[in-house]
N, C-alpha and C positions, 0 to 999 in steps of 0.2 A: 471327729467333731470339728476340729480346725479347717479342712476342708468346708464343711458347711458354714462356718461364719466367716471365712472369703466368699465363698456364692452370696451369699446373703448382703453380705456388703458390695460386693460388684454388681449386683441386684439394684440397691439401694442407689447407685452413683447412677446404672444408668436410667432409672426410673425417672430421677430427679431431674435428667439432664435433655428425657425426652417428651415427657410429657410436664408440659405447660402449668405454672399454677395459675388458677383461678381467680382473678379479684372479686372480691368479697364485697357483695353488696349487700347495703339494706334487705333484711327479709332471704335474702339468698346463702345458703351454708357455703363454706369454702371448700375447695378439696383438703384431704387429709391424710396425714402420712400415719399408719397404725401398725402398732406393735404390741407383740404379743406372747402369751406364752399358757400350756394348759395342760391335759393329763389327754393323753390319746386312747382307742379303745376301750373308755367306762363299760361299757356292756359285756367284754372277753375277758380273756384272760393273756392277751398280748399289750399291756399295759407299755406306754412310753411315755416322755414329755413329749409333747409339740411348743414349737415357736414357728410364730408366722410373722410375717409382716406384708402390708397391702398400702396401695395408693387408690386414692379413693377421689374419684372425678366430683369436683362441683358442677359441670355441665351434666345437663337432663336429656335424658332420652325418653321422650316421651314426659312421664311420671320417675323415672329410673333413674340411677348414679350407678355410670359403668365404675368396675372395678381391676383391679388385676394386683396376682398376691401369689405369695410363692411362702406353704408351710413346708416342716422341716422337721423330724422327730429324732429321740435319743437314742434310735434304728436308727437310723440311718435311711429313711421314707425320705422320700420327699414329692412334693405336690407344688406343680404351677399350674394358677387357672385365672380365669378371666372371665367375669359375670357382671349384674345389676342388682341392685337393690333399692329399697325403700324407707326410706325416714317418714314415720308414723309419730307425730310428736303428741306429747300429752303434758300438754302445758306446756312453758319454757325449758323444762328443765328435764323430764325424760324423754325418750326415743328409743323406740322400739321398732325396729329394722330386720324384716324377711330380707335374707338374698339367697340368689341360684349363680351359680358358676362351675361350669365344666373343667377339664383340666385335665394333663398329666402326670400319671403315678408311677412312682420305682420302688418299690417295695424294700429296698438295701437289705437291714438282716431282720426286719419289721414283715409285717404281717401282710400278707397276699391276699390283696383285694378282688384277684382274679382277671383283670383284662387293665391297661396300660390308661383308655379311656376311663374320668372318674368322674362323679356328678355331685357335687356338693352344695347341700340344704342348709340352710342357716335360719336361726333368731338369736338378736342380741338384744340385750336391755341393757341400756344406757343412762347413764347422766351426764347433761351438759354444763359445761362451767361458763362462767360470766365472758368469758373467752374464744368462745366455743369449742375446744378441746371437750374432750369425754372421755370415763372412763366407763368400763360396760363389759358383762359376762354374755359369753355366746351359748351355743349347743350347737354345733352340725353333725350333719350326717351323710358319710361317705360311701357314695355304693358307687356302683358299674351298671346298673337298670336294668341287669339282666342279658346285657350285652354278651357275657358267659356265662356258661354253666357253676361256675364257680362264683359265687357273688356274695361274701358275707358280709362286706359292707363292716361299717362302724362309725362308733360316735363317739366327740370328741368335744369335752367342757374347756372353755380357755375364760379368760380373763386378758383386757387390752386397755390399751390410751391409746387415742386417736390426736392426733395434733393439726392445728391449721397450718397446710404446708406452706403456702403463703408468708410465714413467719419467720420461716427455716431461716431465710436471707433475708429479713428485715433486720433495721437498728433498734 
């Protein structure tokens, strides 16, 4: 596990250091540094924790906020991917956010998702604070699409805080 919270943090520094924060306009979200933690596999019987942590683009593509996030479970899995999602607000204060993001899996002593490529489905419900930080429970769902014959896939409840990275280095 100590291994994984060095990745994790050298993850973090170079996140910070490559990708740009966003100034925060009027009506415009900021990007956001998120973290996370939740129960792996709800559906089996290969049960772990996960923690993730993602940088999260305030620039749009399109309609979209590209993302890029690397989870990590109490196997020793771990998953780097890179996807888009969507801020669906309902009122001021919640947001509720589809995203899709592919990625890399290593199964460590965790559960064999069957092929290296992973495609991972999300909804999270959120609340936003006066700040715009959130705190917000997800659901995804991890499969291979059939890329192999082997594809059980799984789904994974987390719970996060997303923070204006913007902040990170303000006074």
């Amino acid at each position: 596990m100590r291994g994984t919270k060095t990745i994790l943090a050298a993850l973090a520094v170079v996140l910070a250091s490559a990708l740009p924060a966003m100034a925060e306009e009027d009506g415009k979200e900021p990007s956001f540094i998120r973290f996370g933690a939740g129960y792996y596999d709800v559906n089996d019987d290969m049960g772990a924790g996960e923690f993730h942590m993602e940088y999260i683009s305030g620039s749009k593509w399109w309609v979209f906020n590209p993302f890029v996030g690397v989870m990590a479970t109490t196997d020793s899995a771990f998953y780097g991917y890179a996807g888009v999602r969507l801020d669906l607000f309902m009122g001021r204060r919640f947001v509720i956010t589809p995203s899709f993001a592919p990625g890399l899996y290593h199964d460590g002593d965790g559960k064999d998702l069957g092929y290296p490529i992973e495609f991972r489905s999300a909804i999270e419900f959120a609340y936003r604070f006066d700040d715009r930080s959130r705190l917000g429970l997800s659901f995804y769902h991890l499969s291979n699409a059939s890329l192999d014959e082997n594809n059980p896939g799984t789904e994974v409840a987390t719970i996060h805080y997303s923070y204006p990275f913007n902040r990170l280095f303000s006074d």
